[in-house]
Structures are given as structure tokens and as C-alpha cells.
C-alpha positions as CSV (number, residue, x, y, z in Angstrom):
1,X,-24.1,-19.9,6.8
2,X,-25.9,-23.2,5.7
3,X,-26.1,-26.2,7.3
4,X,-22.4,-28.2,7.3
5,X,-22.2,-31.8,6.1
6,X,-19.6,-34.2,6.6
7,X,-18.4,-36.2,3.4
8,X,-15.7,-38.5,2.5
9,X,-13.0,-37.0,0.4
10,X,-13.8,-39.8,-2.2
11,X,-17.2,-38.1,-2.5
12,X,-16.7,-34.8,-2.9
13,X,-17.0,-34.7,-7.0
14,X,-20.7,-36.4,-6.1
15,X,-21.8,-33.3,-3.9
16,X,-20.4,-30.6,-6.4
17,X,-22.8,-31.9,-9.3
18,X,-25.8,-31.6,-6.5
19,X,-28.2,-28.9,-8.0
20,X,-28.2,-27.2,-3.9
21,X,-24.5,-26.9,-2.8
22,X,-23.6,-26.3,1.1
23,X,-21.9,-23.1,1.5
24,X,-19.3,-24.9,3.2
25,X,-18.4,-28.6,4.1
26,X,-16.3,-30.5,6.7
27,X,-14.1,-32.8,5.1
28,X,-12.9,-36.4,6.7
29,X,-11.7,-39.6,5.9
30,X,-8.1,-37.9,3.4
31,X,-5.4,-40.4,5.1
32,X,-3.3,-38.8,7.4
33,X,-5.7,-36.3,8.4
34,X,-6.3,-36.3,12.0
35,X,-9.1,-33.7,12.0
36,X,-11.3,-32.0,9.4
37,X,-11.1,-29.8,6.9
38,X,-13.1,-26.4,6.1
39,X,-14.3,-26.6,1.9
40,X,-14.9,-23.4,0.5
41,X,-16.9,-23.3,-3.2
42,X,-14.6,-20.9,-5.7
43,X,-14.5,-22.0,-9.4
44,X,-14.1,-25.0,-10.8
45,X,-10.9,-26.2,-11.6
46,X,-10.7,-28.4,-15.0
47,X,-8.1,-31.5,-14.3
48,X,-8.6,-31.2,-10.6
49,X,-10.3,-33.7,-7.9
50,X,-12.4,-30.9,-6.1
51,X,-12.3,-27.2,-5.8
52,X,-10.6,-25.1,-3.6
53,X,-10.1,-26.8,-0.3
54,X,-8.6,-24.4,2.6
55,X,-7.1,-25.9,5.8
56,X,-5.1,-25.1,8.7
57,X,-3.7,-28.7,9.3
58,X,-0.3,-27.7,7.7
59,X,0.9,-31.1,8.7
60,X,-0.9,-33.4,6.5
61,X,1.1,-32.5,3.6
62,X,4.6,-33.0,2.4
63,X,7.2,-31.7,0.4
64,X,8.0,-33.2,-3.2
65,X,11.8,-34.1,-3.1
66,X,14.1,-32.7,-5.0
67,X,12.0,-29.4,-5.2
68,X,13.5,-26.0,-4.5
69,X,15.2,-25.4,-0.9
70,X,12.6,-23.3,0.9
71,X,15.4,-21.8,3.0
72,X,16.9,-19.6,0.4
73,X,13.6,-18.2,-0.6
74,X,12.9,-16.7,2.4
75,X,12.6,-13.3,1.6
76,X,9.7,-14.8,-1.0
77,X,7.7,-16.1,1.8
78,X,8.5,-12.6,3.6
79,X,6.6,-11.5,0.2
80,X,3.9,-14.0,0.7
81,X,3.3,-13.1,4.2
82,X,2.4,-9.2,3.3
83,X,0.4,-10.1,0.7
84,X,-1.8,-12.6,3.1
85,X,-1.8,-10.0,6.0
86,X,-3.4,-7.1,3.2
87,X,-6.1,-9.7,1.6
88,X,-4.7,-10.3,-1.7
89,X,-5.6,-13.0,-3.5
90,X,-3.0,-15.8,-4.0
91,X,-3.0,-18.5,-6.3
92,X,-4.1,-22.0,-4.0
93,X,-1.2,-24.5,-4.1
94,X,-1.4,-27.5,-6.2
95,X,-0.7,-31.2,-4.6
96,X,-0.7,-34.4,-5.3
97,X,-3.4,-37.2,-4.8
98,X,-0.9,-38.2,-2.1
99,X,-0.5,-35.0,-0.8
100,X,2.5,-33.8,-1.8
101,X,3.0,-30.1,-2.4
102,X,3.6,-29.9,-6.3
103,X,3.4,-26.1,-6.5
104,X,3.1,-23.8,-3.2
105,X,5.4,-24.6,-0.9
106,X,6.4,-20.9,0.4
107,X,2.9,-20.2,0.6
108,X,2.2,-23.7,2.9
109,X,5.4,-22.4,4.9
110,X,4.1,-19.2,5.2
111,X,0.5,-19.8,6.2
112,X,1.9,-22.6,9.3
113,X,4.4,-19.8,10.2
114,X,1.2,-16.9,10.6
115,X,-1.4,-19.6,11.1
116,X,-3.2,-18.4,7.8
117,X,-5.8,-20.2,5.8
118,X,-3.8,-22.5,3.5
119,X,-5.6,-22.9,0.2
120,X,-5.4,-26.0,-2.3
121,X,-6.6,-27.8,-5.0
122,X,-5.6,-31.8,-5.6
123,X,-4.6,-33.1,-8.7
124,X,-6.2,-36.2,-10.5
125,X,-2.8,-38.0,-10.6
126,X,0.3,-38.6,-9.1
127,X,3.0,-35.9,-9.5
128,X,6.2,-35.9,-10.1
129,X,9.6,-33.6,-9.7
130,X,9.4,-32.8,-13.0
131,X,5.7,-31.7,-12.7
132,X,7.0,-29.2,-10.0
133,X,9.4,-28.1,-12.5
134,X,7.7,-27.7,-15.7
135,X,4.7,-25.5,-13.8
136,X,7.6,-23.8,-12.3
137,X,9.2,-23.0,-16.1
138,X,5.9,-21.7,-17.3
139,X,4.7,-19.3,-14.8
140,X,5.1,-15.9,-15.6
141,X,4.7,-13.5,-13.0
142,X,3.5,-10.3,-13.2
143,X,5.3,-7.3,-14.8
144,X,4.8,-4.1,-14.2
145,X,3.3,-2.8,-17.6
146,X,0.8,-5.9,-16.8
147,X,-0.2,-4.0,-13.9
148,X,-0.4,-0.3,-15.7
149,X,-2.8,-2.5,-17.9
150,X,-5.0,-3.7,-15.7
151,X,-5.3,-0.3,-13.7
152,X,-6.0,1.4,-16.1
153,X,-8.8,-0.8,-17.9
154,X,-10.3,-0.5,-14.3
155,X,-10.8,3.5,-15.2
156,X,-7.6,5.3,-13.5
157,X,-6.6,7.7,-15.5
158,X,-3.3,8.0,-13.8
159,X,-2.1,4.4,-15.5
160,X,-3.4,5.1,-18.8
161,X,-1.0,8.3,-18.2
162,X,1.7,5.9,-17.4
163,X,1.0,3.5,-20.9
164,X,1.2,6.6,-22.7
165,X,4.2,7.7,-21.6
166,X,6.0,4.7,-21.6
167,X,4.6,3.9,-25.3
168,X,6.0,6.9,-26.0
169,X,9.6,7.2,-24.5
170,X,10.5,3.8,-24.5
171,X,12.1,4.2,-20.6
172,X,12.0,1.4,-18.2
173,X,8.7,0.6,-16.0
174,X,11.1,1.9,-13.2
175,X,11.9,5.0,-14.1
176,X,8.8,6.0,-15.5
177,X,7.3,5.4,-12.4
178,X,9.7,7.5,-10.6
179,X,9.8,10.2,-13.0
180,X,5.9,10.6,-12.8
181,X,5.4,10.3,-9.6
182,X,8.4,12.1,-7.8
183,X,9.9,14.1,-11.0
184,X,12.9,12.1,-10.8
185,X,14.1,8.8,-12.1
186,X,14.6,5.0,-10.3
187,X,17.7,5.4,-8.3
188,X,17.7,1.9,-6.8
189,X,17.0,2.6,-3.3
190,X,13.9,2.2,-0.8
191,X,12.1,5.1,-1.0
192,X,12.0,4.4,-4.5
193,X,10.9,1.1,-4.0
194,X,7.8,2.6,-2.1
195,X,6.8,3.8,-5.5
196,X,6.8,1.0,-6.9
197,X,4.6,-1.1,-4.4
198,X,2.1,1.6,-4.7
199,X,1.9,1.6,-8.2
200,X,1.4,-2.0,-7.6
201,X,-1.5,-1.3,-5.6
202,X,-3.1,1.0,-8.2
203,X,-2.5,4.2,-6.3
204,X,0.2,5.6,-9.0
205,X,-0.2,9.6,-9.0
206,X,1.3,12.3,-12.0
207,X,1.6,15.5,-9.5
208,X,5.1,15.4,-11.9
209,X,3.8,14.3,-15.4
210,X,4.6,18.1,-17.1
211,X,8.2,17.4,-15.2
212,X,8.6,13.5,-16.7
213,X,7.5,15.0,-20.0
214,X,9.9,18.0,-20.3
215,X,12.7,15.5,-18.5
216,X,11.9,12.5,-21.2
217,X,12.0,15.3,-24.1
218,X,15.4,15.8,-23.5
219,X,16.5,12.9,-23.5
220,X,14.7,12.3,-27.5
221,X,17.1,15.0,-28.4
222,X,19.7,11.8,-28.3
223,X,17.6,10.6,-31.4
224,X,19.6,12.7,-33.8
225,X,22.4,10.8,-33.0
226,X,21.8,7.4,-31.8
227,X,20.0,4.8,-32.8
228,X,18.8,3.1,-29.6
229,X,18.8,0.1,-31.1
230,X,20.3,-1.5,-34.5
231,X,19.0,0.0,-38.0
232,X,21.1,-0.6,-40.7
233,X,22.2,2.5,-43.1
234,X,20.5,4.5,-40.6
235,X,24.1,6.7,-40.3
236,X,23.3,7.1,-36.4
237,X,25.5,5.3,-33.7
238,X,24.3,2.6,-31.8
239,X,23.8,3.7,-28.4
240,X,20.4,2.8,-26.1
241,X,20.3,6.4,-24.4
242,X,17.1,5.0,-22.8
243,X,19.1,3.0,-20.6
244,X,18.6,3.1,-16.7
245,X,22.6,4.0,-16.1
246,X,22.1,6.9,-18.3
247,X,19.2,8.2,-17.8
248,X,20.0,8.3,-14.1
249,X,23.0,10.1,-15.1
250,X,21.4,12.5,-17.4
251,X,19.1,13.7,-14.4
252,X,21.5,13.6,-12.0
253,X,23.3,16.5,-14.1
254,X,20.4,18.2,-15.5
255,X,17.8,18.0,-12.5
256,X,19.9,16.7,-9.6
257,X,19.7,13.4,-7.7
258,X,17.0,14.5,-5.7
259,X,15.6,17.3,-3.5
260,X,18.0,17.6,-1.1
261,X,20.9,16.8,-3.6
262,X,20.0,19.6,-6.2
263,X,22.2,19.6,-9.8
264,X,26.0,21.3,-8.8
265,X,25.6,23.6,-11.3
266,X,23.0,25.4,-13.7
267,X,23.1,23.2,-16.9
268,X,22.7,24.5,-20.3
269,X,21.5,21.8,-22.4
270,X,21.7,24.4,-25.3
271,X,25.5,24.6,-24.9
272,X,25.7,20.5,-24.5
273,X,24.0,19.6,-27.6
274,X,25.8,22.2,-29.4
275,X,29.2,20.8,-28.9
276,X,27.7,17.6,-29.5
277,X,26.7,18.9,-32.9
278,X,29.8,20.3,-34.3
279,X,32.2,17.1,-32.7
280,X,31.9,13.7,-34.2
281,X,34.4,12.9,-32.1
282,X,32.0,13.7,-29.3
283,X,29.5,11.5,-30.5
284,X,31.4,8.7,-30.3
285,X,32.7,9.2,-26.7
286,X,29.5,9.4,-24.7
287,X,28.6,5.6,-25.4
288,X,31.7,4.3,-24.4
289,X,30.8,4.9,-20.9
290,X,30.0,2.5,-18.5
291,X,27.8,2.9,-15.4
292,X,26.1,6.6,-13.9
293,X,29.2,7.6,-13.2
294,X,31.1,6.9,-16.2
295,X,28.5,8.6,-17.9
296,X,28.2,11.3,-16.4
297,X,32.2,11.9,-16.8
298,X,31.7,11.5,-20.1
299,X,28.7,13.8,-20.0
300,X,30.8,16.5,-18.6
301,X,33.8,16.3,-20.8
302,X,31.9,16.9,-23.3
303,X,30.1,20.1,-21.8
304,X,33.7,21.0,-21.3
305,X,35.3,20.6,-24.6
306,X,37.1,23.1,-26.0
307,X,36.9,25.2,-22.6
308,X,39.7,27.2,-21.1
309,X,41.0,25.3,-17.7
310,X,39.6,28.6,-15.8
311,X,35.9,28.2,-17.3
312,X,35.2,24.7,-16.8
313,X,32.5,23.2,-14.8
314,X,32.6,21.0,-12.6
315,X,28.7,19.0,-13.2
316,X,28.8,16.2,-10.1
């Protein structure tokens, strides 16, 4: 480490554009502060009054009034507090000139509550409530198709997999991530949401990708007779079969819920589509279901039609 200087806060733009920068600095002198502070060189920031700064005086800041009650968020700063304890890299907080937290106020929270480095940049002016709220407005967070991107422009094959066959099939980030990695769709419930962080994390695998295929294939044989979404004169009826309610209840009947809740019965998805092909009427019923289960009733009426009471089957 190189030799550590100490510099008012109202010089630090004249030390940045030295041609030798210290590796790090101690900062005095920002009112309020009772000790120093530890500067750490990352890029430059347009629009700002240093780079990032990094502390662990939490109390030399403030809250802007009339910003969002930290209480209800805490299962964000739960969030917040994972992600600092694995390494990620978080976005610094932005304050004020009079160090007021404009933007960052879970992470300050969370940092004093571990006793993690909080990281900063000021702002040139003075901020206001609606600052907080305009940057607020225009954030846009990370989706999960933004993380099959970025995977799979770092080389793994797996995501570029998951693009394909979501490009293709048109079924939720979800429940392509389910299908692909456990055969099965999102059901809504922890396990699956294990998937999900590690997809996150880039460690998405396809030991099920011939299973999603042949599951999603299926489900295209809708096409014939519903549009999933509106196309005039197209003579098909307007029904998203793509759906996360019904494409949970299409598995649920024609692969089961999951290992250790196998399908009822064997399904014949011959004998469905059939009866779906010579009844209009049946075409009709299946989208005026709502929720799994209502689809799936609907689902099974309509294996059943035209059945004798003895040869029905009973599908959940």
C-alpha cells in the first residue's frame, strides 16, 4: 500500500487530477465528521464531488425526509446483507453536499447493522425529496432474461440454452428455469426459489433440457387453437396457454407436481387433443378457467367428455 495522505474534503478534486494518485487517502475536515475517512480510487463519476468514498462512520449521515420508511423494507436490507456477506458489488449510495442520503439508505442501514464498508459518492448540489424520487422512478433493476444475457455473453453455454429456449416458447423466466433445471415448472415455493438464486449466480444447469423440450412441445400443440395473444381474422381463440397457472396445471396432469407427487394417472395426450379437435364447444371451455386448479378441472372434463360414468378418470 502507498503512503497515506491526509487532505481536506474541499481538496480532493485537486489530488484526483495529480498525474501519481495515492492508493488510498485519509479524509478530514467533512463537518460532522469526528474521525477520518478511508478513500478508495474506482471510476470517476461525471456530476459528482470525488469518487467513491467508503466509510464506517455510519453516523455522519442523515436521512432525506419524506423518503421511503426503511422499516417496511426490511426484508430488502435482509437482501442487501447476503449480497455484502458473498462480495457482490453494489451500487455506492448517492448523498448530498450536506450529507443527506439521497439514494442508499437500506444499504447505509445495512452496513451499520453488519459493520460493513459503506460506500458513497457526494453530489455537486443540494438534493431534494424529489431527487430521491425521480432516481428512484428510473432505476430498473435487474430481470432475469438480463442475467441469461450476461451469462451467457461470458461463454456458458447453459444460458445461451436458456435464451434459446425461452425465444422459442415464449414461457416465463420462471418456469423455464425450473423446467430446465429440475424437469418441472415454477411452483411458487422455496426450493424453487433456490433455482432461481443460482441461476442468478450463473450456475444454471440443463441435466433436463430434452425433458423442458418435449414438456414445452406439448404445450405448442395449443397453437392450433389459440392465439396467445390478439391477431385479428386469425379464427383462433384468445387464450395465453403460456401462462404460469396453466402451464403449472398442464404439468401437474401430464408429468406430475414433482417427484414425490407423480401424475394420478397415465395421461394420453393423444386422446386429449383429440376430443379437443372434434368439440368446439371444448375449445371454448378450457380458457374460461381460472387459476391451476380451475384449469386443471377444466383440463379433465374435457379428457372426460363423452365418457361412460364407469370409465372416467380421475387426473388430480
Amino acid at each position: 500500500m502507498k503512503k497515506t495522505e491526509r487532505v481536506n474534503f474541499s481538496n480532493i478534486g485537486k489530488v484526483l487530477n495529480t498525474k501519481q494518485k495515492p492508493e488510498f487517502l485519509s479524509v478530514s475536515g467533512i463537518p460532522g465528521h469526528k474521525g477520518t475517512l478511508r478513500f478508495r480510487y474506482l471510476e470517476s463519476i461525471d456530476g459528482f464531488a470525488s469518487e467513491v468514498l467508503e466509510t464506517k462512520e455510519y453516523d455522519i449521515f442523515s436521512l432525506l425526509n419524506g423518503n421511503r420508511n426503511i422499516e417496511r423494507l426490511s426484508a430488502h436490507q435482509d437482501k442487501l446483507t447476503k449480497s455484502f456477506k458473498e462480495g457482490q458489488l453494489l451500487s455506492p449510495a448517492i448523498i448530498d453536499r450536506n450529507l443527506r442520503i439521497v439514494d442508499g439508505q437500506n444499504r447505509w442501514v445495512s452496513c451499520k447493522k453488519n459493520g460493513f464498508w459503506f460506500q458513497y459518492v457526494i453530489t455537486l448540489n443540494v438534493a431534494t425529496i424529489r431527487t430521491a424520487q425521480l432516481l428512484n422512478e428510473n432505476q430498473k433493476s435487474w430481470t432475469m432474461d438480463d442475467y441469461g444475457r450476461s451469462w451467457a455473453k461470458l461463454g456458458r453455454d447453459e444460458y445461451g440454452f436458456y435464451n434459446d429456449y425461452r425465444n422459442e416458447f415464449k414461457l416465463s423466466c420462471s418456469d423455464s428455469v425450473c423446467l430446465l433445471m429440475t424437469g418441472r415448472p415454477y411452483q411458487g415455493n422455496n426450493p424453487n426459489e433456490k433455482h432461481l438464486i443460482l441461476f442468478k449466480k450463473g450456475k444454471l444447469t440443463t441435466n433436463y433440457f430434452d425433458a423442458a423440450q418435449a414438456f414445452a412441445a406439448s404445450l405448442m400443440r395449443f397453437k392450433k387453437y389459440y392465439c396467445r395473444t390478439a391477431e385479428p381474422m386469425s379464427g383462433r381463440k384468445l387464450f395465453n396457454f403460456g401462462k404460469s397457472s396453466f402451464v403449472r396445471a398442464w404439468a401437474n396432469i401430464t408429468i406430475g407436481k414433482s417427484e414425490s407427487t407423480p401424475q394420478k394417472c397415465i395421461f394420453d395426450i393423444e386422446r386429449f387433443f383429440e376430443k379437443l379437435e372434434k368439440n368446439e364447444s371444448l375449445v371454448d371451455l378450457l380458457p374460461r378457467a381460472t387459476g391451476t386448479t380451475g384449469f386443471m378441472r377444466n383440463i379433465e372434463d374435457i379428457y372426460n367428455y363423452m365418457t361412460r360414468e364407469d370409465k372416467r378418470v380421475r387426473l388430480f
